[in-house]
ROTI-347086 format. One record per atom (N, C-alpha, C): atom name; y, x, z; residue number from 1; residue in one letter. Coordinates in steps of 0.05 Angstrom, whole numbers, plus 5000, padded with zeros to 4 digits. Atoms other than C-alpha are relative to their C-alpha. Example, Ala and Ser with C-alpha at 12.3 -4.5 7.8 and 13.67 -1.06 7.14 Angstrom:
2
<atom:N | v:4976 | u:5018 | w:5000 | nr:1 | rest:A>
<atom:CA | v:4910 | u:5246 | w:5156 | nr:1 | rest:A>
<atom:C | v:5024 | u:5018 | w:5000 | nr:1 | rest:A>
<atom:N | v:4976 | u:4984 | w:4999 | nr:2 | rest:S>
<atom:CA | v:4979 | u:5273 | w:5143 | nr:2 | rest:S>
<atom:C | v:5022 | u:4985 | w:5014 | nr:2 | rest:S>
END
This chain:
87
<atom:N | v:5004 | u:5012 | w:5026 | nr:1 | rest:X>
<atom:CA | v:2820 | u:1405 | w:4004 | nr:1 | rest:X>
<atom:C | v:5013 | u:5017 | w:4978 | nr:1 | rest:X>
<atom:N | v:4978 | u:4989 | w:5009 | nr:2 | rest:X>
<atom:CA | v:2838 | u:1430 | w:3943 | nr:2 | rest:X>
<atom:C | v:5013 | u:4991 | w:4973 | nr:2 | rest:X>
<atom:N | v:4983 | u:5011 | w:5013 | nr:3 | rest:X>
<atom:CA | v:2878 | u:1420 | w:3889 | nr:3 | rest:X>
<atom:C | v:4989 | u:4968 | w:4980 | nr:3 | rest:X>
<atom:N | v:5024 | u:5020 | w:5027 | nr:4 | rest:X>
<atom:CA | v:2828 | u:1376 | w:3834 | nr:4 | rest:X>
<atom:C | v:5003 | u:4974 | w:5023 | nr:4 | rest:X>
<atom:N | v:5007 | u:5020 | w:4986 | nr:5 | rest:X>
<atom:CA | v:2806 | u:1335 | w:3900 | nr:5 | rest:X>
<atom:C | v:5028 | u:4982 | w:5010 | nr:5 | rest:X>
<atom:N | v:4977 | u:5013 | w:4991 | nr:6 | rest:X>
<atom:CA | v:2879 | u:1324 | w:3920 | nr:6 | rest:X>
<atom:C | v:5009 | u:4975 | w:4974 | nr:6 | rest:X>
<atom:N | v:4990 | u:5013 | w:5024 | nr:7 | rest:X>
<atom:CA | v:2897 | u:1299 | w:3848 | nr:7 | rest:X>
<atom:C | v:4982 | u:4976 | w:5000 | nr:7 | rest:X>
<atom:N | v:5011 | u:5020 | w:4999 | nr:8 | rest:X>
<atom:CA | v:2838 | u:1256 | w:3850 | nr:8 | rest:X>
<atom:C | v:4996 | u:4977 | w:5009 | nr:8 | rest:X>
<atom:N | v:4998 | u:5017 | w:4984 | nr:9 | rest:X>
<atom:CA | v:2846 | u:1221 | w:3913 | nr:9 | rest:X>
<atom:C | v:5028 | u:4984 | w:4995 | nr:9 | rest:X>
<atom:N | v:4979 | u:5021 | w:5011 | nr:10 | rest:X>
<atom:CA | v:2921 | u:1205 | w:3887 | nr:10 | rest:X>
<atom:C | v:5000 | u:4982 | w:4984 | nr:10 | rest:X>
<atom:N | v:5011 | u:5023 | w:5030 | nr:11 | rest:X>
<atom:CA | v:2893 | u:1179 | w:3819 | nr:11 | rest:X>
<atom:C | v:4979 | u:4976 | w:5027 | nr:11 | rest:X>
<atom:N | v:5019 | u:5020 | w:4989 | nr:12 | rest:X>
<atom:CA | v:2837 | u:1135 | w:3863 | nr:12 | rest:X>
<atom:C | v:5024 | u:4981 | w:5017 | nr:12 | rest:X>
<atom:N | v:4981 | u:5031 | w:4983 | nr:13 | rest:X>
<atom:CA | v:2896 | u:1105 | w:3904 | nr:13 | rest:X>
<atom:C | v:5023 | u:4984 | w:4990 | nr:13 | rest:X>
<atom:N | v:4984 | u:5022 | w:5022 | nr:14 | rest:X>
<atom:CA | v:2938 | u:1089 | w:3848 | nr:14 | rest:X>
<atom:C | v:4995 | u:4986 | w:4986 | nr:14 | rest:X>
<atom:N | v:5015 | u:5023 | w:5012 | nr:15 | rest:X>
<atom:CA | v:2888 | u:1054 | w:3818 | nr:15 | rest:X>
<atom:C | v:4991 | u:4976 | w:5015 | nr:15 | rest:X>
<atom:N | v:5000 | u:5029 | w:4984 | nr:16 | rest:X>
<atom:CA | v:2875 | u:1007 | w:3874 | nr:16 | rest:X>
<atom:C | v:5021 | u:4998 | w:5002 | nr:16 | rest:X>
<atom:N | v:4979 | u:5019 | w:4994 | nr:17 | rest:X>
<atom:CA | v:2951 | u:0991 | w:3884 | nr:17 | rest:X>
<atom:C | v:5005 | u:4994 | w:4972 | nr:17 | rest:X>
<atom:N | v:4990 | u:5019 | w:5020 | nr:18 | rest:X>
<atom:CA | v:2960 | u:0976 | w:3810 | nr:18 | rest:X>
<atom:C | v:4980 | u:4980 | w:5009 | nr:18 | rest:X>
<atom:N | v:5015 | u:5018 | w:4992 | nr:19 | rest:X>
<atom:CA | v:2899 | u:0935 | w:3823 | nr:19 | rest:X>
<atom:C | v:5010 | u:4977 | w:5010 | nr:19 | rest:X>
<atom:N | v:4990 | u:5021 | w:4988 | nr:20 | rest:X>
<atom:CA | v:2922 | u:0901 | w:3875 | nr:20 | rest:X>
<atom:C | v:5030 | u:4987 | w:5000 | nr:20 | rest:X>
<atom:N | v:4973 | u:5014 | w:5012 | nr:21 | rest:X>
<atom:CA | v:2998 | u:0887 | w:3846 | nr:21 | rest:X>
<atom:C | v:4989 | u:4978 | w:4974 | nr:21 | rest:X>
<atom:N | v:5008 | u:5018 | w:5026 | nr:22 | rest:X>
<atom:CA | v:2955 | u:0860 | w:3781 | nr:22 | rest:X>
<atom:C | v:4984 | u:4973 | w:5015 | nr:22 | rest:X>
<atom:N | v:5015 | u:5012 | w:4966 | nr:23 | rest:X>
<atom:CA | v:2912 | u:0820 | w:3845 | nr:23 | rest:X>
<atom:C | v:5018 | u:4969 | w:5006 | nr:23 | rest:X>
<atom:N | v:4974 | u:5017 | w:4990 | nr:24 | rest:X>
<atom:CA | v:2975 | u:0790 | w:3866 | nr:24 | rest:X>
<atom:C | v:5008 | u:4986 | w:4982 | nr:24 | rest:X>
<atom:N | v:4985 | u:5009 | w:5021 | nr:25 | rest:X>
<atom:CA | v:3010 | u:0777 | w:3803 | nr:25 | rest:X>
<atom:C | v:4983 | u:4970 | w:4989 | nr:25 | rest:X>
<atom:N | v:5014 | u:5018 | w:5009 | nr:26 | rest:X>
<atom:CA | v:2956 | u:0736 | w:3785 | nr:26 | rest:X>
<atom:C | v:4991 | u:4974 | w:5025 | nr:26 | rest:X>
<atom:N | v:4990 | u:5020 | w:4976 | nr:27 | rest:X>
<atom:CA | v:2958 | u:0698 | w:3858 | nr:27 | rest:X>
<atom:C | v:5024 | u:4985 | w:4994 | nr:27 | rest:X>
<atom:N | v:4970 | u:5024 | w:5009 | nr:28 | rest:X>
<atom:CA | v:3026 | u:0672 | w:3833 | nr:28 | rest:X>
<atom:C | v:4996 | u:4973 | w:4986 | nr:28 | rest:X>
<atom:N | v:5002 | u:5031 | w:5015 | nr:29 | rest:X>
<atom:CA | v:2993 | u:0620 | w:3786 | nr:29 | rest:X>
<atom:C | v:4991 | u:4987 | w:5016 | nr:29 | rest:X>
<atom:N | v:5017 | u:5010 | w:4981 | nr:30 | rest:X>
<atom:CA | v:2943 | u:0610 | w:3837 | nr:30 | rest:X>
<atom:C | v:5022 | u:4976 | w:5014 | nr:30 | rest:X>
<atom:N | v:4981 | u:5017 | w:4983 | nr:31 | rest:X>
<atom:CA | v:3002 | u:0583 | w:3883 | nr:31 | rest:X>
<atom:C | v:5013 | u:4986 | w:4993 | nr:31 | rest:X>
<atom:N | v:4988 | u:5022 | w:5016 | nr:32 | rest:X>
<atom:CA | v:3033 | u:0547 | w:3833 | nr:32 | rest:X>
<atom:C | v:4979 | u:4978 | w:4997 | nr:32 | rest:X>
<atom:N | v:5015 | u:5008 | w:5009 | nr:33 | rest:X>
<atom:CA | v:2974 | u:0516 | w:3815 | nr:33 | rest:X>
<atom:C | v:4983 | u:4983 | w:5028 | nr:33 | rest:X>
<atom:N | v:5010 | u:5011 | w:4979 | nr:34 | rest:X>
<atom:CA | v:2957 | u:0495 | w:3889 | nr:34 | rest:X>
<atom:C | v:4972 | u:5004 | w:5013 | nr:34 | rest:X>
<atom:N | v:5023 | u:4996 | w:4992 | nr:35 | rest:X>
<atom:CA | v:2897 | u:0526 | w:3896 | nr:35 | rest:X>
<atom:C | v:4992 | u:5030 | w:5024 | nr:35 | rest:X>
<atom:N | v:4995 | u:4976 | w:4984 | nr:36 | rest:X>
<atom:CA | v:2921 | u:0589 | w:3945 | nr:36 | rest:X>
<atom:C | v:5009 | u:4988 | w:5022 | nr:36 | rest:X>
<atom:N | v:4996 | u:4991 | w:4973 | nr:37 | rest:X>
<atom:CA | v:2928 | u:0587 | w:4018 | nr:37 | rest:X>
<atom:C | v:5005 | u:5018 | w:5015 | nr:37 | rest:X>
<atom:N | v:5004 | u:4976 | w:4979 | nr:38 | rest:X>
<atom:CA | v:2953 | u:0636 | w:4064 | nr:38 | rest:X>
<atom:C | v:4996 | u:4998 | w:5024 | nr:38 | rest:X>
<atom:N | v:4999 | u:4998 | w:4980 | nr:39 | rest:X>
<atom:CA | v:2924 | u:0655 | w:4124 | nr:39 | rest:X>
<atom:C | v:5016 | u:5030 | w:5012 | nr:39 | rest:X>
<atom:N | v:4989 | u:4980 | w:4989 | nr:40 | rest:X>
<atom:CA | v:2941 | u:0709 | w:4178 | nr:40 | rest:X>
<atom:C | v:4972 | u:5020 | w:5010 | nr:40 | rest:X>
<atom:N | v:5023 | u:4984 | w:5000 | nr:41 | rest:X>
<atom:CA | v:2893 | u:0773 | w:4186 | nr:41 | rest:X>
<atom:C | v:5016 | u:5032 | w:5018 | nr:41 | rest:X>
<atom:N | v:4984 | u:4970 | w:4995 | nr:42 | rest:X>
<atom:CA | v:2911 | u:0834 | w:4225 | nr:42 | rest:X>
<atom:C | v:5002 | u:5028 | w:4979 | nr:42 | rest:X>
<atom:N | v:5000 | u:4978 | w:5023 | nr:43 | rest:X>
<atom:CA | v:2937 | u:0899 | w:4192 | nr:43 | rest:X>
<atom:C | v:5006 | u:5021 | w:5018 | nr:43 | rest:X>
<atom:N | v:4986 | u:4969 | w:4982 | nr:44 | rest:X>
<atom:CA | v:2941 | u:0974 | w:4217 | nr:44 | rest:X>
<atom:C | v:5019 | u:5005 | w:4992 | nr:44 | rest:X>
<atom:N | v:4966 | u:4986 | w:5007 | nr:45 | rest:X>
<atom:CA | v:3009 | u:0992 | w:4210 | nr:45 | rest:X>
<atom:C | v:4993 | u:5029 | w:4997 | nr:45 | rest:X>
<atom:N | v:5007 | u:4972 | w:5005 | nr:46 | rest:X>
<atom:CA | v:2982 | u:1057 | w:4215 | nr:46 | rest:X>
<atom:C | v:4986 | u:5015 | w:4975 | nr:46 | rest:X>
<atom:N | v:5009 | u:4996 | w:5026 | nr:47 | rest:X>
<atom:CA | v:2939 | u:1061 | w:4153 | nr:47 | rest:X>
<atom:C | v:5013 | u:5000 | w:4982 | nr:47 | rest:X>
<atom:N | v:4984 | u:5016 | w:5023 | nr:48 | rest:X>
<atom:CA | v:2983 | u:1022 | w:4114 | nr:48 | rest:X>
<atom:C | v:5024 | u:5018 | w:4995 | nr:48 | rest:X>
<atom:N | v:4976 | u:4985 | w:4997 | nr:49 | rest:X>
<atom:CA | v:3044 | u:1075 | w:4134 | nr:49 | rest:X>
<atom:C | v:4991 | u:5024 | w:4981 | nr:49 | rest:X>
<atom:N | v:5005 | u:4981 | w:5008 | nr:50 | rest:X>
<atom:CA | v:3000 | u:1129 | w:4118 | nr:50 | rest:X>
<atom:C | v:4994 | u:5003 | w:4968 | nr:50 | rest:X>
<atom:N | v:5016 | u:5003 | w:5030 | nr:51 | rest:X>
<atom:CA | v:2979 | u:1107 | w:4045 | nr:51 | rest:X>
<atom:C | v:5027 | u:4996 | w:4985 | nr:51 | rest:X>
<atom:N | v:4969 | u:4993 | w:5012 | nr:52 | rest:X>
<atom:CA | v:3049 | u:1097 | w:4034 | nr:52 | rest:X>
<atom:C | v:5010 | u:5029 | w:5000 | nr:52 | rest:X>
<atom:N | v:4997 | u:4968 | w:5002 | nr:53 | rest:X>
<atom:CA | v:3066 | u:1167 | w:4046 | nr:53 | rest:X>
<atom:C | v:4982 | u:5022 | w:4988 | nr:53 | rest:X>
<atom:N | v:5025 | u:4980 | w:5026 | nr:54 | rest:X>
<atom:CA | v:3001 | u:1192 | w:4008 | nr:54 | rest:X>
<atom:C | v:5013 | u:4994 | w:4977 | nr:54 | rest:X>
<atom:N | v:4995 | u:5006 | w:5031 | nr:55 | rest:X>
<atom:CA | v:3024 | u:1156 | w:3943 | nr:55 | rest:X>
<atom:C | v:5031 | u:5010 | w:4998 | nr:55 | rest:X>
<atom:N | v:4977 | u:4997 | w:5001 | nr:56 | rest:X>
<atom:CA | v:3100 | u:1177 | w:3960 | nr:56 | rest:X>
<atom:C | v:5012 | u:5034 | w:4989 | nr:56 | rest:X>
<atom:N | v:4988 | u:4973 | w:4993 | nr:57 | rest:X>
<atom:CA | v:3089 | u:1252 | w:3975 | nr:57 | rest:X>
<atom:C | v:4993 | u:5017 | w:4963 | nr:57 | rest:X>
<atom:N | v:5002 | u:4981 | w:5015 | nr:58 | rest:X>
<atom:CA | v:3072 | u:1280 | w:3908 | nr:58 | rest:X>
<atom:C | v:5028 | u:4986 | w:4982 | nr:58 | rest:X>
<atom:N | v:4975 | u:5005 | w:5003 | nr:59 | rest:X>
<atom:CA | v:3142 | u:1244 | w:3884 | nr:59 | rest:X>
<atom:C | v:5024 | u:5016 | w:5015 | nr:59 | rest:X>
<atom:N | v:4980 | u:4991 | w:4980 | nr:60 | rest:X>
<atom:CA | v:3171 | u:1285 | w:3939 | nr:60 | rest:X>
<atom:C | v:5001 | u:5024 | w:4988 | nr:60 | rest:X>
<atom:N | v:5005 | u:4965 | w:5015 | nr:61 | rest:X>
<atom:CA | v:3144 | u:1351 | w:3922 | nr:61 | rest:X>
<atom:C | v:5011 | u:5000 | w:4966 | nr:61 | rest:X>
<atom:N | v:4997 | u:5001 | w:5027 | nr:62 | rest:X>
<atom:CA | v:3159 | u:1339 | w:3844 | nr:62 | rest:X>
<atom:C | v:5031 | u:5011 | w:4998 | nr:62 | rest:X>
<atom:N | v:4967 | u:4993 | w:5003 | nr:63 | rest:X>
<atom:CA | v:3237 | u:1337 | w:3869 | nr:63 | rest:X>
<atom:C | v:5003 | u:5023 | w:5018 | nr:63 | rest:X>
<atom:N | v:4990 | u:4983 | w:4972 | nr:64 | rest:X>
<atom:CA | v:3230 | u:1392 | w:3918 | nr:64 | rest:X>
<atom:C | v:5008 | u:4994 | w:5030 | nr:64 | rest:X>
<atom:N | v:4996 | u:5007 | w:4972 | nr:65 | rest:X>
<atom:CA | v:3236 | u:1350 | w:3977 | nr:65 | rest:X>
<atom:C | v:4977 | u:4994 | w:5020 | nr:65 | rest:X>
<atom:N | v:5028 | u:4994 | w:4967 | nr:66 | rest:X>
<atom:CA | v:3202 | u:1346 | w:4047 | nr:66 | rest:X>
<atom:C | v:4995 | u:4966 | w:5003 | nr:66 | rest:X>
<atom:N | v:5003 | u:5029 | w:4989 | nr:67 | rest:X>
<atom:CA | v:3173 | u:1279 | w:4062 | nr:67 | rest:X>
<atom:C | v:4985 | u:4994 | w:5028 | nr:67 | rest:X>
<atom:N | v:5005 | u:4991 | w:4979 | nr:68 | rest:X>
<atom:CA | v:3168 | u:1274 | w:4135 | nr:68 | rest:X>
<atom:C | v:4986 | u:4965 | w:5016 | nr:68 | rest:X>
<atom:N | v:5016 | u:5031 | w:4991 | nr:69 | rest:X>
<atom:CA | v:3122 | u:1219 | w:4167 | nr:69 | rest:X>
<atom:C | v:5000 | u:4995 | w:5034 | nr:69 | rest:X>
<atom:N | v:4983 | u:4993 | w:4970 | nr:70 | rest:X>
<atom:CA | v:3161 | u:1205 | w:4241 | nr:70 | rest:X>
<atom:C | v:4984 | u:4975 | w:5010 | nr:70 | rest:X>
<atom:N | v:5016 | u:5028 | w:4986 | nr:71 | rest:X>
<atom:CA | v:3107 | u:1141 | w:4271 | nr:71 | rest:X>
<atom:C | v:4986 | u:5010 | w:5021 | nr:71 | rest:X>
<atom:N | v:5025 | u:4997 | w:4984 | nr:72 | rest:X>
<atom:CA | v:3063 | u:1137 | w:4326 | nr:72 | rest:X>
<atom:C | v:4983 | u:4996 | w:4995 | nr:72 | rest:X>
<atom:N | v:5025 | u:4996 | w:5012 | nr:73 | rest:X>
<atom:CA | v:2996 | u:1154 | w:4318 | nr:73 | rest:X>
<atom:C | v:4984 | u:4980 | w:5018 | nr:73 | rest:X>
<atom:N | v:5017 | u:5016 | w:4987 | nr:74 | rest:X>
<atom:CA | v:2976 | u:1097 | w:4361 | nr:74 | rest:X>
<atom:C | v:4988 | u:4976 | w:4982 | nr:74 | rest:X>
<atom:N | v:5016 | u:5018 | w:5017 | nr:75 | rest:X>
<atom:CA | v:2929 | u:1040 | w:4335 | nr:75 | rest:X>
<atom:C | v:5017 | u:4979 | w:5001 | nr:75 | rest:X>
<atom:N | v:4991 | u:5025 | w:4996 | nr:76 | rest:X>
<atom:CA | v:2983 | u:0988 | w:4330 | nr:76 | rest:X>
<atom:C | v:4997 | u:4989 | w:4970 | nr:76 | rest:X>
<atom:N | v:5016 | u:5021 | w:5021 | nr:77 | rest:X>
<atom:CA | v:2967 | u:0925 | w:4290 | nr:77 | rest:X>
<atom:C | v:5026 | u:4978 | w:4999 | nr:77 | rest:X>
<atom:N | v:4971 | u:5021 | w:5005 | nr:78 | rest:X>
<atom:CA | v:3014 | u:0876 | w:4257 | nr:78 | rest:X>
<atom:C | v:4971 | u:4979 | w:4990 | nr:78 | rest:X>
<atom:N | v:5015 | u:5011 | w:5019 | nr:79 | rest:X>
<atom:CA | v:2994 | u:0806 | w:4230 | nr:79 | rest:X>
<atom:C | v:5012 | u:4992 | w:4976 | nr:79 | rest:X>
<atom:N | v:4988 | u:5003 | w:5029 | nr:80 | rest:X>
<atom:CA | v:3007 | u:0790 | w:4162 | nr:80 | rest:X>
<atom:C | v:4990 | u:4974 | w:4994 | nr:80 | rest:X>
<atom:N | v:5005 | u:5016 | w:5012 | nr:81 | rest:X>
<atom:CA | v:2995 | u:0736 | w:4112 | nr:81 | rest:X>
<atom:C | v:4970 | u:5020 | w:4985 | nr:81 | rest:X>
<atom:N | v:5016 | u:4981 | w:5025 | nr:82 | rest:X>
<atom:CA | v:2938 | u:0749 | w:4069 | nr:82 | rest:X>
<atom:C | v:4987 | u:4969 | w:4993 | nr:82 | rest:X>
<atom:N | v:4999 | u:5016 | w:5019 | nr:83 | rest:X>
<atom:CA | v:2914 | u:0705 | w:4016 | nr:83 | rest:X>
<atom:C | v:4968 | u:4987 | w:4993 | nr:83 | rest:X>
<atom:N | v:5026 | u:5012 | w:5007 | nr:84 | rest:X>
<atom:CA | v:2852 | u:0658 | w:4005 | nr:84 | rest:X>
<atom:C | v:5000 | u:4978 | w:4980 | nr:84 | rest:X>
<atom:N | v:5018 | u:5017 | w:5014 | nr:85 | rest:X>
<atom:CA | v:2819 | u:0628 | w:3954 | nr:85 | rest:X>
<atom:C | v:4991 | u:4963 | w:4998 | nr:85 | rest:X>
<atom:N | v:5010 | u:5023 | w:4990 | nr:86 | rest:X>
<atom:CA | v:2816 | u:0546 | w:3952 | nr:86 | rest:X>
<atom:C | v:4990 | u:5001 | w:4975 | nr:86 | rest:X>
<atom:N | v:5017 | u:5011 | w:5024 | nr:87 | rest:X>
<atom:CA | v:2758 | u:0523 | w:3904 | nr:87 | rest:X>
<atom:C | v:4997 | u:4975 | w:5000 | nr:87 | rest:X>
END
C-alpha cells in the first residue's frame, strides 16, 4: 500500500469510531428512557485487537515509537453486550 491509501484507510476508520462513540452516546438516553435492551452477540477479539492497533499505530510512529501487536492469530471469540433497539 502506499502512503495516500494508508492515510485514507486511517481517516475511514476514524470516522466509523467517532460514529460509533456519537452511536453510543446517543444509546445513553435510549437507556434512560427505557427503550434499550442489551443482548449478547459474539465478537472477534481478533479484529477488534487489530483495529485498535490500526487507529493506535500512526500515534506511535508520530512519537517515534514501535507498537508491537503480541496476540494469537487464532479465531478466538468473546461475547459481549451489544445493544438493541425497543420500539
Amino acid at each position: 500500500m502506499n502512503a495516500s491509501s494508508d492515510t485514507f484507510k486511517h481517516i475511514n476508520t476514524g470516522g466509523k469510531h467517532l460514529l460509533t462513540l456519537i452511536n453510543d452516546i446517543l444509546d445513553l438516553s435510549k437507556i434512560e428512557a427505557g427503550r434499550l435492551q442489551l443482548t449478547f452477540e459474539n465478537v472477534s477479539v481478533s479484529t477488534s485487537f487489530a483495529e485498535v492497533v490500526d487507529t493506535m499505530r500512526p500515534l506511535a510512529e508520530k512519537k517515534s515509537q514501535a507498537l508491537l501487536q503480541q496476540a494469537p492469530r487464532s479465531k478466538c471469540a468473546s461475547r459481549s453486550h451489544a445493544f438493541q433497539n425497543k420500539f
